[in-house]
N, C-alpha and C positions, 0 to 999 in steps of 0.2 A: 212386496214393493217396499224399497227405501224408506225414510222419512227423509232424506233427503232430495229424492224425487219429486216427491208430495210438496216441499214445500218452495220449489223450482219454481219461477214466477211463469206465468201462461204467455202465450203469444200477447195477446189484446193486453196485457199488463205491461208486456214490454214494452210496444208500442207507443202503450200510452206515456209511458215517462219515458221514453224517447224524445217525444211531443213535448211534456212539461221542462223537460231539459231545453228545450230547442226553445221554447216560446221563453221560458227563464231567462236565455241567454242571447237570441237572436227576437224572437216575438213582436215586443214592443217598439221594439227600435222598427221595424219592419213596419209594423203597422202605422205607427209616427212618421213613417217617410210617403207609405204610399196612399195615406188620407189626404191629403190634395191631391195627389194624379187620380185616385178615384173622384173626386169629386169635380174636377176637372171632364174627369168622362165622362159622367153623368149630367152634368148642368150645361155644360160647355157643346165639347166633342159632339156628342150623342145627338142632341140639338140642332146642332150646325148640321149634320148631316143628315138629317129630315128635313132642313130647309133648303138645304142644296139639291136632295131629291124632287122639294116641293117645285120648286125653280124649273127643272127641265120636264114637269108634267105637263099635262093639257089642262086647260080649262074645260069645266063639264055643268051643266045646268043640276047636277045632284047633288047631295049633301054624303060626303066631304064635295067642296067644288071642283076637284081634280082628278085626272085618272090616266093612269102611264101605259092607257089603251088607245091612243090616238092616232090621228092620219099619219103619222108622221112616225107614226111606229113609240117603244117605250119613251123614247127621250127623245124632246121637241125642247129645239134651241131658238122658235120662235119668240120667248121672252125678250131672252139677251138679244138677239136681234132690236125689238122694239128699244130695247132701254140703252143702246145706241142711236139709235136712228130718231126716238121721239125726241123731240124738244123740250118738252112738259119736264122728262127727268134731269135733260142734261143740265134745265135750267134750277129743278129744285137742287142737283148736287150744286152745284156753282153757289147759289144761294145762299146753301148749308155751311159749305166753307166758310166761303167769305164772311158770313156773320158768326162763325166761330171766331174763326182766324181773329177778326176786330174784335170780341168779346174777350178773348183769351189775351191779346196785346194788352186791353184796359185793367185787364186784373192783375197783370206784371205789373204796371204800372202805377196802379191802386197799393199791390198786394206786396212790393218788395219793401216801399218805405215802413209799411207798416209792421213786416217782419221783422226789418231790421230794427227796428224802434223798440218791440218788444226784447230784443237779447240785451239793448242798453239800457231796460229801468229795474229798479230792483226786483226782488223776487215777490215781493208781497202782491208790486203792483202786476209785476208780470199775470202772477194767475186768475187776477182780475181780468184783465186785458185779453187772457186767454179763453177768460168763458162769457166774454161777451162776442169774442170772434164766432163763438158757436152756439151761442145763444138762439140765434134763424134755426138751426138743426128743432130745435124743442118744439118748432110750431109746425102746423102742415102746411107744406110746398104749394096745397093749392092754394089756401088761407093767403097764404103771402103772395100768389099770383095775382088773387083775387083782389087785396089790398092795394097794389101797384096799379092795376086797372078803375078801381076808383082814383083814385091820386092822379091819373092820367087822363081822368073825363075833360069834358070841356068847357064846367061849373066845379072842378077842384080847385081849390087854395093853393096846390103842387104848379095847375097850369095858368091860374092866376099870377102868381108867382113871376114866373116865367115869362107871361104874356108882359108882366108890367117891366121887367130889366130891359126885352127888345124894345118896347117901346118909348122906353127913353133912348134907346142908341140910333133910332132912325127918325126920318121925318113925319110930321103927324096923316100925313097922304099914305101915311106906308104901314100904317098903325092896325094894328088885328086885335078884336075880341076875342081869341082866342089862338092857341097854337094846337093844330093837327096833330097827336101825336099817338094815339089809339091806333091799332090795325097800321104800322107802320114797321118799318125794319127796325127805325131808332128805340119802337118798344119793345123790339123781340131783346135787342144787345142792352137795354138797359135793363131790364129784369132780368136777362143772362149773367149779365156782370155781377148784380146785385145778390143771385139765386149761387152763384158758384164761385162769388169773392174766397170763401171761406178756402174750398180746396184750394188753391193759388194761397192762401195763405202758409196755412200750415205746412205744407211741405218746406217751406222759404224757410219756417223759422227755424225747424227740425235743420237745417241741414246750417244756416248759420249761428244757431247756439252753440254747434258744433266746432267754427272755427276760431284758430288761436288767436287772442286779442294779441298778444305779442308782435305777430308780426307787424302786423299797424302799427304798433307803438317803434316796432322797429323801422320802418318806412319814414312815420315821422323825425324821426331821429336824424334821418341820414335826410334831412331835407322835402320830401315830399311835402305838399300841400294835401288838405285830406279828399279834394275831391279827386286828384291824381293817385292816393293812397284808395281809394275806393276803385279806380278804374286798373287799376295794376293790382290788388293783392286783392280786395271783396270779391268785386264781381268777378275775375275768372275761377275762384273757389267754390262761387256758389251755383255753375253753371250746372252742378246736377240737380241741385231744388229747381230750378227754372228748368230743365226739363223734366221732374216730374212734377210741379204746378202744373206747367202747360200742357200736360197729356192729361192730366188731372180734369183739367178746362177743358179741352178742345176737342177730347172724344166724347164725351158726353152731349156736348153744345153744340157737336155735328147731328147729332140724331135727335135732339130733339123734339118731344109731342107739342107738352102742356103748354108750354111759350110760346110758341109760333101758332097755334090753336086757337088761344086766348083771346094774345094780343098781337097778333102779324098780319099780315096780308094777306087774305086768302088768294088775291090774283097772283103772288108770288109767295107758294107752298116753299117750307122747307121738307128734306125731304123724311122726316117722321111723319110728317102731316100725309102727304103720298102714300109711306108702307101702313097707315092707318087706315084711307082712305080705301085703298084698295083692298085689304083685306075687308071691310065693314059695310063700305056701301057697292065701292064694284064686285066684293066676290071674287076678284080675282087673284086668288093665292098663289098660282105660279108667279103673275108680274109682282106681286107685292114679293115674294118668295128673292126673288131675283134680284130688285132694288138694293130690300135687306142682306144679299150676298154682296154685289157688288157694294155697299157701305163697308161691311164689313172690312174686304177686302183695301178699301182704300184708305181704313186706318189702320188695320192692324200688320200689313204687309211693309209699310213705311216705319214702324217701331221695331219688329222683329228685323228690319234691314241696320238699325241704329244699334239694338242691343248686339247683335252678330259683330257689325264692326267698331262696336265699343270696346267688347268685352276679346276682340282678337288684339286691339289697341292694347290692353291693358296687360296682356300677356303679354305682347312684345315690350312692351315698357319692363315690366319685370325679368323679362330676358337681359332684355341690356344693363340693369341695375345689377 
């Protein structure tokens, strides 16, 4: 036998720096792209579709409470039935919006002057300014629920406050010891606002640090006035921070527990308070299963409809340029 036979690399040798070649030069890159789409499948995908199974099962007095052995055969589309036809849900979704929807308005509102305010002071003050925006993140969510709900009693200084400004703008026949405001909607959107100012913020500022002071300077130039210089060159620039503030805001504030829990009404559940309910004290994981599918479905089907014809928008614009 050779010595050059002998020193012929083996199969498994080849193979393997076939591999070393491929990972050297393909590898990383690969694994760098599809570390989100896995993780995606796993926390996401995978999820969703045990809840989606969980949804069209039966309800069963066992532990797990459901089983896809029922009168109705594997899949029972009695859930979605009820969560049409009940009241209870159609009225916690309505609820849920609506006190997003106004939560989400207030923190545009709140959260644009104050973005914009930060791109015009210097830098020093800027990152002050910045880490008092996020300052709330350092403490716990419940702490600060907890916090708002004393402030909110009906022996706080907050509703003292309060109670004494109405009471000078009305007649003294009309005058209250206090104002109601615990267990109310006004407290679910005010600690909303309060709890999620901050996302509303920061996207604003990110997206107008970004934009060229020039052209303002050019607007005023040619005559504008600055509040027409803001309604003509600011705000249609900054219409992507303001939709991701407000997805920021408004999907989170649709589903809501700990807020509506706290401090809401229990006669008018929003509907986290529902997929909790149901899964803890009714037991009933198909209906909760279903709720949380149908949420789902009614944010996330309305963004994937915007991204689709944003991003076909945005092709055709670069077609015709």
């Amino acid at each position: 036998m050779s010595i050059a036979s002998n020193n012929a690399p083996k199969p498994a040798q080849r193979a393997e720096s076939r591999f070393v070649r491929w990972f050297n030069r393909r590898g990383w890159a690969n694994i760098t792209i599809s570390t989100p789409y896995i993780w995606l499948l796993l926390f996401f995908l995978l999820p969703f579709i045990i809840v989606i199974a969980m949804s069209v099962a039966t309800r069963t007095p066992t532990a797990p409470p459901f089983s896809f052995s029922g009168e109705r055969g594997a899949i029972n589309f009695e859930t979605y039935e009820r969560l049409f036809s009940d009241t209870l849900y159609i009225r916690a979704f309505l609820t849920s919006i609506w006190n997003a929807a106004i939560a989400t308005f207030l923190c545009l509102i709140i959260g644009y002057p104050m973005a914009l305010g930060l791109t015009r002071v210097s830098k020093s003050w800027r990152n002050i300014l910045l880490m008092l925006v996020i300052l709330p993140f350092w403490t716990s969510f419940l702490l600060r629920v907890y916090a708002w709900m004393g402030m909110m009693g009906s022996n706080s200084w907050f509703n003292k406050l309060i109670t004494s400004g109405y009471n000078l703008m009305v007649p003294s026949d009309m005058a209250l010891r206090y104002i109601p405001m615990m267990n109310t909607n006004f407290a679910v959107i005010l600690v909303t606002v309060y709890s999620y100012l901050p996302f509303m913020i920061l996207p604003l500022y990110a997206n107008l640090e970004k934009l060229d002071i020039t052209l303002n300077e050019a607007a005023h130039d040619l005559g504008s006035r600055p509040f027409k210089v803001f309604l003509d060159v600011t705000l249609p620039l900054s219409v992507p921070g303001i939709i991701a503030g407000g997805l920021l805001v408004f999907i989170p504030a649709s589903g809501e527990l700990i807020i509506p829990t706290l401090v809401g009404d229990a006669g008018r559940p929003m509907i986290g308070r529902v997929i909790s309910d149901e899964f803890a004290s009714a037991r009933d994981w198909p209906m909760a299963s279903a709720v949380a599918v149908a949420l789902l479905m009614l944010l996330v089907v309305p963004m994937m409809l915007y991204s689709y014809f944003e991003s076909k928008n945005n092709s055709k614009k670069a077609q015709e340029e």
